[in-house]
N, C-alpha and C positions, 0 to 999 in steps of 0.2 A: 580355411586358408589363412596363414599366419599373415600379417602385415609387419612391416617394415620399418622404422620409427624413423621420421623425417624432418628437417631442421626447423618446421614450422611446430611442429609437438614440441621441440626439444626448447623454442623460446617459450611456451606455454609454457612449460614445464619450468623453466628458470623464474618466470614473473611470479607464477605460484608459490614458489620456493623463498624468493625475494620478499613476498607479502607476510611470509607465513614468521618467517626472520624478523622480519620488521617490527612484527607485534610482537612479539616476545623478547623484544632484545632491550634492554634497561642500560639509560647512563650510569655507569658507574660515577661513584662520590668518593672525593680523595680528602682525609681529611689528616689538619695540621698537626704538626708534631710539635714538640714546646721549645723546639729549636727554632720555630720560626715565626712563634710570635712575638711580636712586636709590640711594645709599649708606645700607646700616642699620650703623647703630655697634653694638660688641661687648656685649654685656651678660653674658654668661654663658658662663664654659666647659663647663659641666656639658652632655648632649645634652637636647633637647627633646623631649617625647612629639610624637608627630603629631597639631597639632588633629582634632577629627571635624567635618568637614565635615558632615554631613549626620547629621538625628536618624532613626531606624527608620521615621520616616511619610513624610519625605523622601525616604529610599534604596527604601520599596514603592512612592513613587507614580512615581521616576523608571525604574525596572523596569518598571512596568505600561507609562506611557510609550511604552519600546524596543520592544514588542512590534509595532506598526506601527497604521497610521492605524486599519483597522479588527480589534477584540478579538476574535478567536472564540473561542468556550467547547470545551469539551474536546468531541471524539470521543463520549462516552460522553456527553454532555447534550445534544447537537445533533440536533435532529430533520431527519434531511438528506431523507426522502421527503417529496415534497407532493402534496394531492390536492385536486383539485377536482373536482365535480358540478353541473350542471346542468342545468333541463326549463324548456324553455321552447316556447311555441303561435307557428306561423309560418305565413304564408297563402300554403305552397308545400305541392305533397303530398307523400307519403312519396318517391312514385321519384324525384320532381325532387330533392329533398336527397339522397337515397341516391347517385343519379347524381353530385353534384355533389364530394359526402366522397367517393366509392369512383376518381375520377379522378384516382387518385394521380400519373400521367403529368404531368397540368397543375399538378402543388402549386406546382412550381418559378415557376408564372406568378402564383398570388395568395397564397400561403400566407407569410404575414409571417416572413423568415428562414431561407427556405427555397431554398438555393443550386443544389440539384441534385436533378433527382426523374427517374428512370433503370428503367424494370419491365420485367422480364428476363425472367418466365415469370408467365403467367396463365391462372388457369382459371376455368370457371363460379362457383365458392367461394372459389378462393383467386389469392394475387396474392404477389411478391414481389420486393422494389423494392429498388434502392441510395439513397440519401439525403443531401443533405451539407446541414447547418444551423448557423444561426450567425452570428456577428459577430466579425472579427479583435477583438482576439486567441483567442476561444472559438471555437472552429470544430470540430464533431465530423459526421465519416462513419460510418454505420451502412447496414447488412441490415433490412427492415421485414417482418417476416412476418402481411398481411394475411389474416382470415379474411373472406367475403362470404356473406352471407343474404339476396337482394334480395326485397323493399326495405326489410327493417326493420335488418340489423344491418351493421355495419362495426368492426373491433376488429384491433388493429394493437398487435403487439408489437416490441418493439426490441431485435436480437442482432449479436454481435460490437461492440458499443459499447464505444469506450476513454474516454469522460467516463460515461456511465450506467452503476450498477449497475443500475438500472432504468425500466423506460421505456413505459406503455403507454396506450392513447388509444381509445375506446369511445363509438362511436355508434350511438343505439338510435330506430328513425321508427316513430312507432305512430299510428294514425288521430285526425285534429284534430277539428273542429266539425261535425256529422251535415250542418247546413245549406251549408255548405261544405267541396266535395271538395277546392279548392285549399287545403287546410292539414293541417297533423301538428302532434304533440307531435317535438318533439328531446332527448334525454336522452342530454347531453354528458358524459365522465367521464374525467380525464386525471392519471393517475398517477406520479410520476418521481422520483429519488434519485440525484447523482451521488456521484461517488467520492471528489470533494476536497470539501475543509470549505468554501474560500472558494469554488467554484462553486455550493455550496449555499448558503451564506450571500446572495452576490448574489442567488439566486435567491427566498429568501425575500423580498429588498428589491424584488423588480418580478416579482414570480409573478403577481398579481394581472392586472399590465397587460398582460404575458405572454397569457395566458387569454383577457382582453378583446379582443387584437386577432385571436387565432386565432378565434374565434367571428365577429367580425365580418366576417374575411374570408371564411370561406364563407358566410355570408348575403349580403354582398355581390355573390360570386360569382355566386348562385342570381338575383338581382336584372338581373345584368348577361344572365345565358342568357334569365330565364326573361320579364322585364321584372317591372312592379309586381307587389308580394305581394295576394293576392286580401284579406286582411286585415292589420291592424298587430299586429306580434310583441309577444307577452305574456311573463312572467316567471312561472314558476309553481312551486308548492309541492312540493318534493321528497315524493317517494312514501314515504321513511323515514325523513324527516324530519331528513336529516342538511343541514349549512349550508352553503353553496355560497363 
């Protein structure tokens, strides 16, 4: 199933582009012609000190400057994990969402950036998949070591990864509205920390949107299998009160 190119690919896509420019692009050097140099008459034999060009405010800000378009703060002050949580009410049941996260086989067909999805061995509880995700130039392959509790749990860790120190994703169905059997609660949670600064950094700048569109392509999904949701998805108040 082809995907759609969305305005959050299309600002990757320009920053990429922007970096890629950047390093390659050279001041050009203009140099004088005999028309315009200038004779300075002798004033002094004694040598001259060398003016200072530049005062201490001058020479930090043009340092700060050189460091490159975007500043990142030191290692040691950068918070490179992010997490997100969220519980939200959907008018699917538990197995239809369970079915629909636990189909790792098909990520490759809705899962926003998701290039290759490959599951080599499964079993009743467990599953374990090759993975390739991404957008030139970030492009990381990983091992997915899924655990399976049907229908309430899905929790997928990430190993052998050469961008993630860390990397994990946590889906929890528990029963929705008494009146209605077609709904769950969802309690989404996705945990991750690369290993470089500026991959972290990027990711701080579009975690958010990041998030948004993974959420909404498994409900989507669930929409597209199961057709209309028996009710309209709610947003609901974390259990620990932590912010989503």
């Amino acid at each position: 199933m082809a995907k759609n190119v969305n305005a959050f690919e299309i600002v990757v896509s320009f920053i990429n582009q922007y970096f890629c420019r950047l390093k390659n692009t050279r001041i050009p050097t203009r140099t004088m012609v005999d028309s315009e140099v200038v004779a300075v008459p002798h004033v002094c034999c004694k040598p001259r000190p060398v003016p200072r060009l530049l005062c201490r405010r001058h020479t930090e800000c043009f340092h700060s400057t050189r460091r490159g378009f975007i500043n990142l703060p030191g290692s040691s002050n950068l918070d490179r994990r992010k997490q997100f949580n969220g519980r939200k009410l959907v008018g699917f049941s538990m197995q239809q969402m369970y079915d629909v996260v636990s189909d790792v086989e098909h990520y490759k067909d809705f899962v926003p950036f998701c290039k290759k999805s490959l599951v080599h061995r499964r079993t009743a509880d467990r599953l374990t998949a090759d993975l390739v995700i991404g957008f030139p130039p970030i492009v990381e392959s990983y091992t997915s070591h899924v655990t399976l509790v049907a229908p309430n749990v899905v929790h997928a860790e990430c190993k052998d990864a050469t961008l993630f120190d860390h990397l994990v994703t946590s889906w929890k169905f528990t029963p929705g509205l008494s009146n209605h059997p077609l709904s769950c609660v969802i309690e989404f949670q996705i945990s991750f920390e690369f290993k470089s600064s500026l991959h972290s950094h990027l990711a701080n700048l579009f975690f958010n949107e990041l998030v948004k569109q993974m959420e909404k392509a498994f409900y989507s999904e669930a929409v597209r299998r199961y057709g209309k949701p028996s009710i309209p998805s709610i947003k609901l108040k974390l259990l620990d009160s932590r912010k989503a």
